[in-house]
PDB file of the backbone (N, CA, C, O) and the ligand in Angstrom, with CONECT records:
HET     ZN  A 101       1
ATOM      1  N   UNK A   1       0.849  -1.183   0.000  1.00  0.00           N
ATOM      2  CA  UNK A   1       0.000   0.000   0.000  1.00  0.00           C
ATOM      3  C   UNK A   1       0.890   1.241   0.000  1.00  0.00           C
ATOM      4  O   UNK A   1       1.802   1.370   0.816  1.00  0.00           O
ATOM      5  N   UNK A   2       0.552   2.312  -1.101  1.00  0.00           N
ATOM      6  CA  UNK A   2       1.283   3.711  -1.356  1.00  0.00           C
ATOM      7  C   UNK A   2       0.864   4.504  -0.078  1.00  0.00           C
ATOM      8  O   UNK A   2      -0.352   4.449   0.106  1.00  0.00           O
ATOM      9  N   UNK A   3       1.447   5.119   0.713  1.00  0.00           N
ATOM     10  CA  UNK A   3       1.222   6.065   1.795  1.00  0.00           C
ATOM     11  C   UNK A   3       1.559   7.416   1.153  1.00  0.00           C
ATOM     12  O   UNK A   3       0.647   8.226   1.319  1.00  0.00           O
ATOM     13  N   UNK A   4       2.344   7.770   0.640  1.00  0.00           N
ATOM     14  CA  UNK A   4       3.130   8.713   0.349  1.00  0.00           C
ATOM     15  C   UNK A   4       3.657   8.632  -1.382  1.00  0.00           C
ATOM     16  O   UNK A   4       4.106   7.581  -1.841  1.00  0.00           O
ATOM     17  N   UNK A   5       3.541   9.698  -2.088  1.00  0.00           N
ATOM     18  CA  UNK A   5       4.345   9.621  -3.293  1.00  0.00           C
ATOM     19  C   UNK A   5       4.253  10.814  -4.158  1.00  0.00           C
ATOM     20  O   UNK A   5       3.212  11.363  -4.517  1.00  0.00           O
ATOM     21  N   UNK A   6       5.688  11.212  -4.504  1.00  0.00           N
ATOM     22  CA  UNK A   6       5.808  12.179  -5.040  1.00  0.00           C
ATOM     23  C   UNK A   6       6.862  11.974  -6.153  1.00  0.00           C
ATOM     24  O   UNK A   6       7.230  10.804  -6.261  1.00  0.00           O
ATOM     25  N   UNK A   7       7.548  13.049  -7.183  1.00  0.00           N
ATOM     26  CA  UNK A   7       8.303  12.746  -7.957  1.00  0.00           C
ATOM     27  C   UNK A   7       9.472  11.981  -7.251  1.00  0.00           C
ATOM     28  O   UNK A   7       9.881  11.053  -7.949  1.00  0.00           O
ATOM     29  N   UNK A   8       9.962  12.086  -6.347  1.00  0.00           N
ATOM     30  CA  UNK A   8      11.290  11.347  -6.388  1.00  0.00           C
ATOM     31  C   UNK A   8      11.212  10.658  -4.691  1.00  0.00           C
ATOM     32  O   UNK A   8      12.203  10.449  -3.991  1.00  0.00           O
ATOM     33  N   UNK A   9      10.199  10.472  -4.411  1.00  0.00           N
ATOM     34  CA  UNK A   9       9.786   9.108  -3.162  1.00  0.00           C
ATOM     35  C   UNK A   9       8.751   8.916  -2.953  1.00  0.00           C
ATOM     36  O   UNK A   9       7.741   9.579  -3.189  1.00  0.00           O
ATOM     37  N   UNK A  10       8.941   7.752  -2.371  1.00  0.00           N
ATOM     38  CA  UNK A  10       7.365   7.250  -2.522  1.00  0.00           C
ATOM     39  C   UNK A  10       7.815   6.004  -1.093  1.00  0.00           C
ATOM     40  O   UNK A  10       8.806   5.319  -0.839  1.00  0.00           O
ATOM     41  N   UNK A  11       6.469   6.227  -0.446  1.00  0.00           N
ATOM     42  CA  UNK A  11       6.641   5.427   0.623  1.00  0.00           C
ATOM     43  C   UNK A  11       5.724   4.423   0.835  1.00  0.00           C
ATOM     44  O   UNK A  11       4.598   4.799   0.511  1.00  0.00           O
ATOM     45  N   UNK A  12       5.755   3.391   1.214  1.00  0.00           N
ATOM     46  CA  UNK A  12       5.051   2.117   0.282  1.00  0.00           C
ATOM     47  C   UNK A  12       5.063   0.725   1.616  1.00  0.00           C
ATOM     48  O   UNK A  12       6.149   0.320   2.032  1.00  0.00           O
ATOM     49  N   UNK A  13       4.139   0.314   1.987  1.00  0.00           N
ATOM     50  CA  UNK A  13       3.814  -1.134   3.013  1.00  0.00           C
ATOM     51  C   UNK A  13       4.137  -2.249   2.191  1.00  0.00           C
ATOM     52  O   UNK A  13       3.204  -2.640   1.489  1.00  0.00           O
ATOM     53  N   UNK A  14       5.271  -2.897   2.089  1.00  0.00           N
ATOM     54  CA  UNK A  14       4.826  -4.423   1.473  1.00  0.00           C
ATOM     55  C   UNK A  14       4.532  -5.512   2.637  1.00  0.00           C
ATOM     56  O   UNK A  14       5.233  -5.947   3.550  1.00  0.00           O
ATOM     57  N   UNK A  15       3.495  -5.714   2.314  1.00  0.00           N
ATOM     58  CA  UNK A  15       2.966  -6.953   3.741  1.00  0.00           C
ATOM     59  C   UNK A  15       2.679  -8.584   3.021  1.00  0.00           C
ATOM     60  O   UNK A  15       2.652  -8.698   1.795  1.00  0.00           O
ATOM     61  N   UNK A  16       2.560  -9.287   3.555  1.00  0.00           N
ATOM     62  CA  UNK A  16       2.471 -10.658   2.949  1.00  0.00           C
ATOM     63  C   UNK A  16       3.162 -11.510   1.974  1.00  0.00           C
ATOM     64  O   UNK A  16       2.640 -12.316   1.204  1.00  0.00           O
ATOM     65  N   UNK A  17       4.707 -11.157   2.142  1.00  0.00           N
ATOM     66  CA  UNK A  17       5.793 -11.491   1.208  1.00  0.00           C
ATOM     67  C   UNK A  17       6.686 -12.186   1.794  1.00  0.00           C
ATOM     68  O   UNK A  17       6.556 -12.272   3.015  1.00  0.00           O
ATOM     69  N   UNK A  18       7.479 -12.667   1.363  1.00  0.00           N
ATOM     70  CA  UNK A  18       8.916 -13.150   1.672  1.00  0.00           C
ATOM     71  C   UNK A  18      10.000 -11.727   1.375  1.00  0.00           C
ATOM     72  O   UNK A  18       9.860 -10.556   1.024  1.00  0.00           O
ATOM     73  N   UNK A  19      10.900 -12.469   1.680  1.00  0.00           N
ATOM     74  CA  UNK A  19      12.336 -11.054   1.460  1.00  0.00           C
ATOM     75  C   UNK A  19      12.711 -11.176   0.113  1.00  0.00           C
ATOM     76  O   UNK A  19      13.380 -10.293  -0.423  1.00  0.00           O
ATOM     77  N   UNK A  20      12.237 -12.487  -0.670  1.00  0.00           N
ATOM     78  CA  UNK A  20      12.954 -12.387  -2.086  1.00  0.00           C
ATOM     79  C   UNK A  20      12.409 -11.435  -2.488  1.00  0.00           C
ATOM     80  O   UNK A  20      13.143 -10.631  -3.062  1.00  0.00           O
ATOM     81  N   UNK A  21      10.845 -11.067  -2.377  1.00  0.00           N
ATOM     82  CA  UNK A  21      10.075 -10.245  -3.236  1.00  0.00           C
ATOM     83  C   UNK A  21      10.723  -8.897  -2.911  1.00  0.00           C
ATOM     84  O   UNK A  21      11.322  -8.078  -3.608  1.00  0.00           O
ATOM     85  N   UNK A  22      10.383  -8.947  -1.552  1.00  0.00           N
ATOM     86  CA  UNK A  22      11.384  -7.475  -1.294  1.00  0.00           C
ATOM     87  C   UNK A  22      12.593  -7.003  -1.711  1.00  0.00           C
ATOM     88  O   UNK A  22      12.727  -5.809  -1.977  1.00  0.00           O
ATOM     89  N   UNK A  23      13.701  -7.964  -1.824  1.00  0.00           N
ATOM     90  CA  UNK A  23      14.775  -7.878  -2.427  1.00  0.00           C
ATOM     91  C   UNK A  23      14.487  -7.040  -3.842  1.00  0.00           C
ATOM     92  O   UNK A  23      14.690  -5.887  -4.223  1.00  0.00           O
ATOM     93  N   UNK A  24      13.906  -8.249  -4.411  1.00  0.00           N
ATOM     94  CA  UNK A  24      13.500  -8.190  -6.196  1.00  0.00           C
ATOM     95  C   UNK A  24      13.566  -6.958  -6.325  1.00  0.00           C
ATOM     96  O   UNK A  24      14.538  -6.416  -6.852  1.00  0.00           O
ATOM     97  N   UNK A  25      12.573  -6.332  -5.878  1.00  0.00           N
ATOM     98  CA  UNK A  25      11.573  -4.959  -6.168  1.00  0.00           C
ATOM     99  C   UNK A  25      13.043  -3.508  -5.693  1.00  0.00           C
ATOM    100  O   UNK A  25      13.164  -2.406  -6.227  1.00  0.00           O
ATOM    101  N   UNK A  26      13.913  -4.116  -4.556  1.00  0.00           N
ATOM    102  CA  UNK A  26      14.890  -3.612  -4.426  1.00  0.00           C
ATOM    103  C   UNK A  26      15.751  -3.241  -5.240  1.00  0.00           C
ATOM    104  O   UNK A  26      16.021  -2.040  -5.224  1.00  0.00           O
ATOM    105  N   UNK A  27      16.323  -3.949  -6.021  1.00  0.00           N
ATOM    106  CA  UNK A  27      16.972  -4.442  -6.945  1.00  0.00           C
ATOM    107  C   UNK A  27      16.725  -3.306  -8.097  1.00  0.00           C
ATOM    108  O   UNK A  27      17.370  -2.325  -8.466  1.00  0.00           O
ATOM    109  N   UNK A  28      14.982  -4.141  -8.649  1.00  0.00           N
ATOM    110  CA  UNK A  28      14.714  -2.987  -9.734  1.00  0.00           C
ATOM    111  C   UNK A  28      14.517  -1.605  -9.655  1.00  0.00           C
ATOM    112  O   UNK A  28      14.438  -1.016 -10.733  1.00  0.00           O
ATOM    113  N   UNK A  29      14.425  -0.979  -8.668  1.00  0.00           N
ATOM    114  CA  UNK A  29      14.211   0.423  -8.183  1.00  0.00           C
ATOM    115  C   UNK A  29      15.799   1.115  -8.400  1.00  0.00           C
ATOM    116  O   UNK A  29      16.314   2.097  -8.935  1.00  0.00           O
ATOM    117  N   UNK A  30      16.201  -0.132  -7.583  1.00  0.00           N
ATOM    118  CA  UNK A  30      18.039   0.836  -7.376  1.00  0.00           C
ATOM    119  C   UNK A  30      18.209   0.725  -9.234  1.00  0.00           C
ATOM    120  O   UNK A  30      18.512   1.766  -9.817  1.00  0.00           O
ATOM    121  N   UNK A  31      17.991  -0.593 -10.080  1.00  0.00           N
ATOM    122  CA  UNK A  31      18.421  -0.259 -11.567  1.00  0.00           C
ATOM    123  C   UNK A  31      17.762   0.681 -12.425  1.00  0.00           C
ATOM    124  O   UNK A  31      18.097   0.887 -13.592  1.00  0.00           O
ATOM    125  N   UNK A  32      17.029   1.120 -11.961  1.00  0.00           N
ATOM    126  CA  UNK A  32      15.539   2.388 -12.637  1.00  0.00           C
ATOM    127  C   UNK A  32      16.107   4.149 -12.505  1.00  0.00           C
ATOM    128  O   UNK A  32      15.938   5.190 -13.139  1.00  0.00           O
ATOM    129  N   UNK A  33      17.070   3.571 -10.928  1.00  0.00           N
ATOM    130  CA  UNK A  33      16.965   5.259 -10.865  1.00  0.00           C
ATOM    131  C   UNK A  33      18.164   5.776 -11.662  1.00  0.00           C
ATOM    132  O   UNK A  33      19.194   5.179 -11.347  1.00  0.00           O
ATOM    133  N   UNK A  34      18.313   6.611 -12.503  1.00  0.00           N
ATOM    134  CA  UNK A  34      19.456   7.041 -13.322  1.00  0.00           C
ATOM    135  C   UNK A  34      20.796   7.425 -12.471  1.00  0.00           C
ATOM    136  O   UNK A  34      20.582   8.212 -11.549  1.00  0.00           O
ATOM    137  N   UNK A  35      21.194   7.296 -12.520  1.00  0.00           N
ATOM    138  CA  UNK A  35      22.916   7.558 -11.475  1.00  0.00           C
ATOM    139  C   UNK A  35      23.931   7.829 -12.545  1.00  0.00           C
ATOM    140  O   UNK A  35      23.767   7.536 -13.729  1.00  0.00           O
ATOM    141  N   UNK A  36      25.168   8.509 -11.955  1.00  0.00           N
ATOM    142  CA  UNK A  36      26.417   8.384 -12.740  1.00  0.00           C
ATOM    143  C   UNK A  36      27.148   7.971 -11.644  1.00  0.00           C
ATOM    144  O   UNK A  36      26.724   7.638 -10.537  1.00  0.00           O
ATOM    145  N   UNK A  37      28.420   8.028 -12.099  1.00  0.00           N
ATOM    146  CA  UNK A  37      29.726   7.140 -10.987  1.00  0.00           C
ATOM    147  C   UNK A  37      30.793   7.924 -11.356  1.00  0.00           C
ATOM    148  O   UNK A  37      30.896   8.439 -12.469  1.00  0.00           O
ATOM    149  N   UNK A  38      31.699   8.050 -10.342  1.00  0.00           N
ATOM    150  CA  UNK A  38      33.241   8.468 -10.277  1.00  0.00           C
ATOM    151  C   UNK A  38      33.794   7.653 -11.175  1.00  0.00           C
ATOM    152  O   UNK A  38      33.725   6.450 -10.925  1.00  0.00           O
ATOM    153  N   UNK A  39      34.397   8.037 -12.289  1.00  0.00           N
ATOM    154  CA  UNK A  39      35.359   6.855 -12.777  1.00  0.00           C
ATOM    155  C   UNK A  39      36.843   6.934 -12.717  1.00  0.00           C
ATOM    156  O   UNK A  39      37.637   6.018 -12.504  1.00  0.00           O
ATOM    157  N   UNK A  40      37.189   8.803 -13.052  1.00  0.00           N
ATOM    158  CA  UNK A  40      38.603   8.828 -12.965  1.00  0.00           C
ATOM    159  C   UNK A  40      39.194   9.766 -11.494  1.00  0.00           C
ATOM    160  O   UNK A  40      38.778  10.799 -10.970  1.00  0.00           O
ATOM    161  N   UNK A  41      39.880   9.210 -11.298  1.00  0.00           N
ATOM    162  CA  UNK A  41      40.003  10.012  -9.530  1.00  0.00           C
ATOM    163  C   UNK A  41      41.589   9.902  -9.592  1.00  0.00           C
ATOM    164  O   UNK A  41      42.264   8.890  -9.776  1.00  0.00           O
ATOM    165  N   UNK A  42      42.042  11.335  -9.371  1.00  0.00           N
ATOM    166  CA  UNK A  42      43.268  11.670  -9.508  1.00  0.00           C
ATOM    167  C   UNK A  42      43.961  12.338  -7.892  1.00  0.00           C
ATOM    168  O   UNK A  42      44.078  13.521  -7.572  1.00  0.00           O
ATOM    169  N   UNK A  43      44.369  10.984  -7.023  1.00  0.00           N
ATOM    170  CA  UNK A  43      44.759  11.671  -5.726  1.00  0.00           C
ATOM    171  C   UNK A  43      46.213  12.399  -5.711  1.00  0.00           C
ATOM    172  O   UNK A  43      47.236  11.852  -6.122  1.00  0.00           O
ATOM    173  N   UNK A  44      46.158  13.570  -5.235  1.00  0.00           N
ATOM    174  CA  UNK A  44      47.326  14.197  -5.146  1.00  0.00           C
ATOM    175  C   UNK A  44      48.129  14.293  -3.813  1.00  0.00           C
ATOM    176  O   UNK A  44      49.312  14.610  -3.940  1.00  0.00           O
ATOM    177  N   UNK A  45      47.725  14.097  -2.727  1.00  0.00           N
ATOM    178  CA  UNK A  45      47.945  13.860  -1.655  1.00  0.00           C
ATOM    179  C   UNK A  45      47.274  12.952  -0.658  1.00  0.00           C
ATOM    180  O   UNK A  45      46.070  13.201  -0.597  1.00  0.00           O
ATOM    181  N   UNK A  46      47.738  11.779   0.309  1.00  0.00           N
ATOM    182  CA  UNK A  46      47.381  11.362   0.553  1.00  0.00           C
ATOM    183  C   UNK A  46      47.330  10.595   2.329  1.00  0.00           C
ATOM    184  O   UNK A  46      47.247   9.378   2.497  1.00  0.00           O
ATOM    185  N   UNK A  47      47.405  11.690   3.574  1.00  0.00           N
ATOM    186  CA  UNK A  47      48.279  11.140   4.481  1.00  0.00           C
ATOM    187  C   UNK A  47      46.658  10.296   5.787  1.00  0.00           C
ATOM    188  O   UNK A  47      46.350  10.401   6.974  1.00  0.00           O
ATOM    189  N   UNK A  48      46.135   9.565   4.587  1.00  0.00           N
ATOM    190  CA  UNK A  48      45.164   8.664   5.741  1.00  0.00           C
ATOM    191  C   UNK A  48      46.023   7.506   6.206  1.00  0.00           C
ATOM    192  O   UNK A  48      47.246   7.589   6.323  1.00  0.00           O
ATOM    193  N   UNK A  49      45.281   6.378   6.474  1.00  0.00           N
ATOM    194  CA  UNK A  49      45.634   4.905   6.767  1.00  0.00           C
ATOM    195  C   UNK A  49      44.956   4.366   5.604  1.00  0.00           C
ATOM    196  O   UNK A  49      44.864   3.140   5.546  1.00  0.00           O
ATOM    197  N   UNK A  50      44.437   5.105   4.616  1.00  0.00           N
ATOM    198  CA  UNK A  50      43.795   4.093   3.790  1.00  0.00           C
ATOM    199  C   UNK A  50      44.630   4.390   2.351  1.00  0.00           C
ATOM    200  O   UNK A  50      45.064   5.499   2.039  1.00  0.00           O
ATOM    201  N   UNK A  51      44.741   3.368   1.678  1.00  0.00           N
ATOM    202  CA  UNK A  51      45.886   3.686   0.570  1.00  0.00           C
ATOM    203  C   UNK A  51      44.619   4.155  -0.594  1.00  0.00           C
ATOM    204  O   UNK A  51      43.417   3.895  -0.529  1.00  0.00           O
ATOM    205  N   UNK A  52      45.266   4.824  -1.506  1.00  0.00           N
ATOM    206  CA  UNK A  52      44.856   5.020  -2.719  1.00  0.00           C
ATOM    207  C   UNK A  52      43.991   4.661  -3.669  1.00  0.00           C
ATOM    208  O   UNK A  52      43.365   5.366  -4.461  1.00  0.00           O
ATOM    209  N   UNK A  53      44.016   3.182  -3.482  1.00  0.00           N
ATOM    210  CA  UNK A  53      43.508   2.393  -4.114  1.00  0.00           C
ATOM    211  C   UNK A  53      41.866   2.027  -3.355  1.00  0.00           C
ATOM    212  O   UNK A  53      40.894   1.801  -4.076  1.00  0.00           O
ATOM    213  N   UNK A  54      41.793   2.021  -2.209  1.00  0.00           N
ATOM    214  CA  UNK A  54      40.731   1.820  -1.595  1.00  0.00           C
ATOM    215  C   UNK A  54      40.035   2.554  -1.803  1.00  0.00           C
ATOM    216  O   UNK A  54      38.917   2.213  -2.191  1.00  0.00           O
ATOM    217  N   UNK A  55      40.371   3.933  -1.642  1.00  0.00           N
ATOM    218  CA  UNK A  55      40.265   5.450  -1.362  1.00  0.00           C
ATOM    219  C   UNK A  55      39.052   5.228  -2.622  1.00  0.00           C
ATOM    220  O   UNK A  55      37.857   4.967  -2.480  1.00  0.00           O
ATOM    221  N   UNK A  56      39.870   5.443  -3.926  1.00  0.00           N
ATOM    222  CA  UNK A  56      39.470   5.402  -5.251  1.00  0.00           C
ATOM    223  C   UNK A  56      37.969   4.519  -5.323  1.00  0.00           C
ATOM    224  O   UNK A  56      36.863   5.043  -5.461  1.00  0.00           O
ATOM    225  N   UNK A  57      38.211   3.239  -5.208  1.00  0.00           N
ATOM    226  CA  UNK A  57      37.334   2.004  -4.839  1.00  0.00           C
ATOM    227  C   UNK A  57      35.991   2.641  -4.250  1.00  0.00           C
ATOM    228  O   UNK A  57      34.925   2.875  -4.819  1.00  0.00           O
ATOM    229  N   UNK A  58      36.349   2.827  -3.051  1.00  0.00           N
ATOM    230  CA  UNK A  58      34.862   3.173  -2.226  1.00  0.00           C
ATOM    231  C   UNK A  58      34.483   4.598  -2.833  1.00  0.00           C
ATOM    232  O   UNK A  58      33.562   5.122  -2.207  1.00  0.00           O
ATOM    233  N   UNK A  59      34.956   5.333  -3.873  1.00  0.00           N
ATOM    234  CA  UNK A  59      34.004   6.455  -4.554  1.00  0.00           C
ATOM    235  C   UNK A  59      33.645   6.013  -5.498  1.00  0.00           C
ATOM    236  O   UNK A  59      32.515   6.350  -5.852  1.00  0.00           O
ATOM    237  N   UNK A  60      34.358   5.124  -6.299  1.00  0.00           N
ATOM    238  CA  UNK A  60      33.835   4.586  -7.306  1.00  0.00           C
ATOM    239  C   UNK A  60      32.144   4.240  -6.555  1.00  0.00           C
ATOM    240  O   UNK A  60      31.209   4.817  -7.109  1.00  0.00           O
ATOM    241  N   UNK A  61      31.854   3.450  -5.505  1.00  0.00           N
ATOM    242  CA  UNK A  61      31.045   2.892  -5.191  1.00  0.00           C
ATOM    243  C   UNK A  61      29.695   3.794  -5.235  1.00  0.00           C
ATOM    244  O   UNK A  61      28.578   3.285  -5.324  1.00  0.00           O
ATOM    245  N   UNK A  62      29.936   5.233  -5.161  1.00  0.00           N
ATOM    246  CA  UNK A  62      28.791   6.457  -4.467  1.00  0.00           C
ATOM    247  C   UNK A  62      28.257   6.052  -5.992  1.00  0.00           C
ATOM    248  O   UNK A  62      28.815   5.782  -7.056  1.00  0.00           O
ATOM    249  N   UNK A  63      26.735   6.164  -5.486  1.00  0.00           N
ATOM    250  CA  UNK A  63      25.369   6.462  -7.004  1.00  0.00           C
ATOM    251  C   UNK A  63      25.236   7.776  -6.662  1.00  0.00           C
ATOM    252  O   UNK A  63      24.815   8.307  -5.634  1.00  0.00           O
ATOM    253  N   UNK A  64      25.832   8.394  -8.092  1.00  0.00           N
ATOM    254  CA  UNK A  64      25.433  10.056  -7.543  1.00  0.00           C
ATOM    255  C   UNK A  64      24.440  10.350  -8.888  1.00  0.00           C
ATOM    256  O   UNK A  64      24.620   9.971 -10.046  1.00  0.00           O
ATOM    257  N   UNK A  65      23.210  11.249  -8.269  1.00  0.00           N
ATOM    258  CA  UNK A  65      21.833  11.539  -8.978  1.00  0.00           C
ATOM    259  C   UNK A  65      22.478  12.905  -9.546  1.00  0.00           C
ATOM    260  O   UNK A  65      23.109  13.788  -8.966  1.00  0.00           O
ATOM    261  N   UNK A  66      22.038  12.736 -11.069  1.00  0.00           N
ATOM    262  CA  UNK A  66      21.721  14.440 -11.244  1.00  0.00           C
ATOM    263  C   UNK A  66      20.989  14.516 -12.177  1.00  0.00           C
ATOM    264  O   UNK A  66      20.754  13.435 -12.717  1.00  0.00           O
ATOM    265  N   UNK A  67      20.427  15.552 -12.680  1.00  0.00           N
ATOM    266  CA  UNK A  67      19.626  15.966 -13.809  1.00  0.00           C
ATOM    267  C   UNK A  67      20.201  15.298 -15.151  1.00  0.00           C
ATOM    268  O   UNK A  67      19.720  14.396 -15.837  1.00  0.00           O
ATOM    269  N   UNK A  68      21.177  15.903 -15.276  1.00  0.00           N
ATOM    270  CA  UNK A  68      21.875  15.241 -16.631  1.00  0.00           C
ATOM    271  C   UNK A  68      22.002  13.710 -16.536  1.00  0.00           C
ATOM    272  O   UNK A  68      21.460  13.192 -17.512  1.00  0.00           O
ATOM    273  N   UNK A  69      22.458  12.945 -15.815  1.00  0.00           N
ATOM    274  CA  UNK A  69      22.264  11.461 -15.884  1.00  0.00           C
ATOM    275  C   UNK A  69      21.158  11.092 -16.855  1.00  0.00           C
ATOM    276  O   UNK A  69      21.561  10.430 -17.812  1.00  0.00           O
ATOM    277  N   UNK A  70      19.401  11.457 -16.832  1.00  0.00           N
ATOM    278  CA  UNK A  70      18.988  11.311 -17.747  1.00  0.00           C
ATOM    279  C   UNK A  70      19.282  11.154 -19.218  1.00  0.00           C
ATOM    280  O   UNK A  70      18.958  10.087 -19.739  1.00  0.00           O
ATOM    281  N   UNK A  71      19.787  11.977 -19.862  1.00  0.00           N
ATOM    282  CA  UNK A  71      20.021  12.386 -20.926  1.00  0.00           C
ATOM    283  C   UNK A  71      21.181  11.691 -21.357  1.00  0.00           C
ATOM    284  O   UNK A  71      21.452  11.693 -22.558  1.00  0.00           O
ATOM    285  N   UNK A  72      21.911  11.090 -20.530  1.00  0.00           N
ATOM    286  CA  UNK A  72      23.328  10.638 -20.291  1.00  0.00           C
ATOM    287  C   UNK A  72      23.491   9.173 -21.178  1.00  0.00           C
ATOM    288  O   UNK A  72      22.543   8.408 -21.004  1.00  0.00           O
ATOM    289  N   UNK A  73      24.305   8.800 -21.881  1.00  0.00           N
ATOM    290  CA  UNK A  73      24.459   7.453 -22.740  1.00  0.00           C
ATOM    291  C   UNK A  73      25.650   6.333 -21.646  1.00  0.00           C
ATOM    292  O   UNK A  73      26.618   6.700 -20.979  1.00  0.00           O
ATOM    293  N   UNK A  74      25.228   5.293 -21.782  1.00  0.00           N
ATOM    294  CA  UNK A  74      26.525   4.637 -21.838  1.00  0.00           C
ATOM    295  C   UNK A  74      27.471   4.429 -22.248  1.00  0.00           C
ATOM    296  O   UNK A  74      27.055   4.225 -23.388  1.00  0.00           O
ATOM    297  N   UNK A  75      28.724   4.253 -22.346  1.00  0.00           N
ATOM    298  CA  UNK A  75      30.017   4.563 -23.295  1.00  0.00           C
ATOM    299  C   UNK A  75      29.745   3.504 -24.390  1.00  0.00           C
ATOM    300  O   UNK A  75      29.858   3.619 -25.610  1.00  0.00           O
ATOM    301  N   UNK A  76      29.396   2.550 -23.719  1.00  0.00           N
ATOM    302  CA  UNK A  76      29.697   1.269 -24.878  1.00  0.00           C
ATOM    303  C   UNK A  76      28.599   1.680 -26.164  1.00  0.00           C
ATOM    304  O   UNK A  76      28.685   1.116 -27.255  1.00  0.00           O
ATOM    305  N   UNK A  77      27.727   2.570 -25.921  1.00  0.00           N
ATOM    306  CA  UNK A  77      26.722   3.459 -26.884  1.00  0.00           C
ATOM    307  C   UNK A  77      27.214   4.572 -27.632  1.00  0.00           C
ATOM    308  O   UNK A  77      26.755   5.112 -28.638  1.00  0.00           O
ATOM    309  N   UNK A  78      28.210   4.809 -26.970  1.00  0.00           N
ATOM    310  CA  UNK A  78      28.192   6.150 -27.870  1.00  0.00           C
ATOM    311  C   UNK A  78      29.036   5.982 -28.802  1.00  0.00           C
ATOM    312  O   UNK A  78      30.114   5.475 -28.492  1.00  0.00           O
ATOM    313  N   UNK A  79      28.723   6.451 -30.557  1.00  0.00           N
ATOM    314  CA  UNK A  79      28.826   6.212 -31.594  1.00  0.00           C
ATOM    315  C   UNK A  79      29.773   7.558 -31.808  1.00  0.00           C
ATOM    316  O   UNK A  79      30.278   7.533 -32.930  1.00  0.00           O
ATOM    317  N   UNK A  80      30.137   8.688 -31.060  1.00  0.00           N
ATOM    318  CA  UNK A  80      31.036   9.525 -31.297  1.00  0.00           C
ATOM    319  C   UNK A  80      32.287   9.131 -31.048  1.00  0.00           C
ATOM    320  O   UNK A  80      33.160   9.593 -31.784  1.00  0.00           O
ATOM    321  N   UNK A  81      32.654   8.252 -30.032  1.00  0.00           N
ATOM    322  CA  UNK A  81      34.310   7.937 -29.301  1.00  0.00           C
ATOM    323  C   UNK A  81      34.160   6.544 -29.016  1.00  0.00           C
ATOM    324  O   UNK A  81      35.023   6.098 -28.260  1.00  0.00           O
ATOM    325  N   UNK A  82      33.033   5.494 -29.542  1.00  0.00           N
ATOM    326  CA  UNK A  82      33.262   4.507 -29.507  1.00  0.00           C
ATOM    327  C   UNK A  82      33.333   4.160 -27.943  1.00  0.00           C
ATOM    328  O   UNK A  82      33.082   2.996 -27.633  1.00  0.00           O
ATOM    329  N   UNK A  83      33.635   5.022 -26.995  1.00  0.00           N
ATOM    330  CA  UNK A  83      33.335   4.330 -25.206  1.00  0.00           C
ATOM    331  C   UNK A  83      34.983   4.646 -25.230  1.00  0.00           C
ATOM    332  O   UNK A  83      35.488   3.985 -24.323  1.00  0.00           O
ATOM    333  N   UNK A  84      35.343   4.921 -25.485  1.00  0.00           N
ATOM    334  CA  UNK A  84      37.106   4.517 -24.933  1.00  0.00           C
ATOM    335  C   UNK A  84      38.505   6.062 -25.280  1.00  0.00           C
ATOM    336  O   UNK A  84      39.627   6.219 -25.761  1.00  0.00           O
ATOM    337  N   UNK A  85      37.210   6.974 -24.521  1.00  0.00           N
ATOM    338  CA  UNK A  85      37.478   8.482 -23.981  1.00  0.00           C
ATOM    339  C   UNK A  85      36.228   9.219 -23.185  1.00  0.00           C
ATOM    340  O   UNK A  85      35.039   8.946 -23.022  1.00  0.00           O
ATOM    341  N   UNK A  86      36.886  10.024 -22.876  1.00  0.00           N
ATOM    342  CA  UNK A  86      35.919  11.388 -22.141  1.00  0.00           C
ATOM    343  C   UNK A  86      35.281  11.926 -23.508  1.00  0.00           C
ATOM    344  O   UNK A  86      35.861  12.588 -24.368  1.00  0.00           O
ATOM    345  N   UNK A  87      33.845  11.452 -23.508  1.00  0.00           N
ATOM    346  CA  UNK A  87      33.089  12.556 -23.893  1.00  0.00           C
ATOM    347  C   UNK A  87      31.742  13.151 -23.394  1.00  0.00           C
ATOM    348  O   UNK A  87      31.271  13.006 -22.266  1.00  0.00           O
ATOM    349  N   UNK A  88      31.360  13.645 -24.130  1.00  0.00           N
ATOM    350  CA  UNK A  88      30.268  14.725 -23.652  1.00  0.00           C
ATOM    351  C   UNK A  88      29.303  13.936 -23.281  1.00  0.00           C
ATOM    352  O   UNK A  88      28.534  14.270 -22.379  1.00  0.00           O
ATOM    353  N   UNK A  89      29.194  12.657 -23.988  1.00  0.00           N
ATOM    354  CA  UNK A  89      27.922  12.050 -23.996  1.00  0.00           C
ATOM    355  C   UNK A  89      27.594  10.971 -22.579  1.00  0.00           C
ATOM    356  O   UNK A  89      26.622  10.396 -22.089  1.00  0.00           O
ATOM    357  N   UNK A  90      28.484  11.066 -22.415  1.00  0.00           N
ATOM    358  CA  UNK A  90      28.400   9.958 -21.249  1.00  0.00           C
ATOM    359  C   UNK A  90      28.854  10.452 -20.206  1.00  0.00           C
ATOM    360  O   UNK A  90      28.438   9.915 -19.180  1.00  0.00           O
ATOM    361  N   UNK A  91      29.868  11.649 -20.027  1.00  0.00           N
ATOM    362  CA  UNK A  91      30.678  12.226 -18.875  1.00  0.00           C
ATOM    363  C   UNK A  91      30.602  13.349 -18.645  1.00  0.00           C
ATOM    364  O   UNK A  91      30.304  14.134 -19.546  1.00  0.00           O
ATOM    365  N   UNK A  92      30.878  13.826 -17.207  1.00  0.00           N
ATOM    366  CA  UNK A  92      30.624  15.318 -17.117  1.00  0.00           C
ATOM    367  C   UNK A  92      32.055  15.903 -16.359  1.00  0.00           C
ATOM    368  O   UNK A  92      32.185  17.105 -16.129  1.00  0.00           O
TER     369      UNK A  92
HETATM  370 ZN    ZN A 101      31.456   9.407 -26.858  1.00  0.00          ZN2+
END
């Protein structure tokens, strides 16, 4: 049952399920919502306990929302650079 819903949440009862269903529905929501990702991360200094590589790793990980994501292609789509550079179409 919908309690709540607006453009960008919606708050929702699932009752009489198992967790797969819940999962499922998990799943497809997180693949629905448009995101971009960190891909190139250039550290210039670095005096944590965590090396570089981790560092890099766990931003890679952030789903970051924006307007443009919509509009946004996948590399392996785009017919200007073939996926294998920075362009407009896929990167910001
Ligand atoms: Zn391109």
């Amino acid at each position: 049952m919908i309690s709540e819903l607006n453009d960008d949440y919606v708050k929702f009862e699932l009752c009489d399920t198992d967790a797969s269903i819940a999962n499922a529905l998990c799943r497809v929501m997180i693949a629905e919502v448009p995101t971009i990702a960190i891909d190139l991360i250039e550290i210039k200094g670095n005096s944590s306990v965590l090396n570089d590589e981790l560092i890099a790793h766990r931003l890679d990980l952030i789903p970051l929302t924006s307007e443009c994501a919509m509009s946004m292609q996948f590399s392996r789509d785009c017919d200007t650079c073939d996926g294998d550079g920075q362009c407009e179409f896929y990167s910001v």
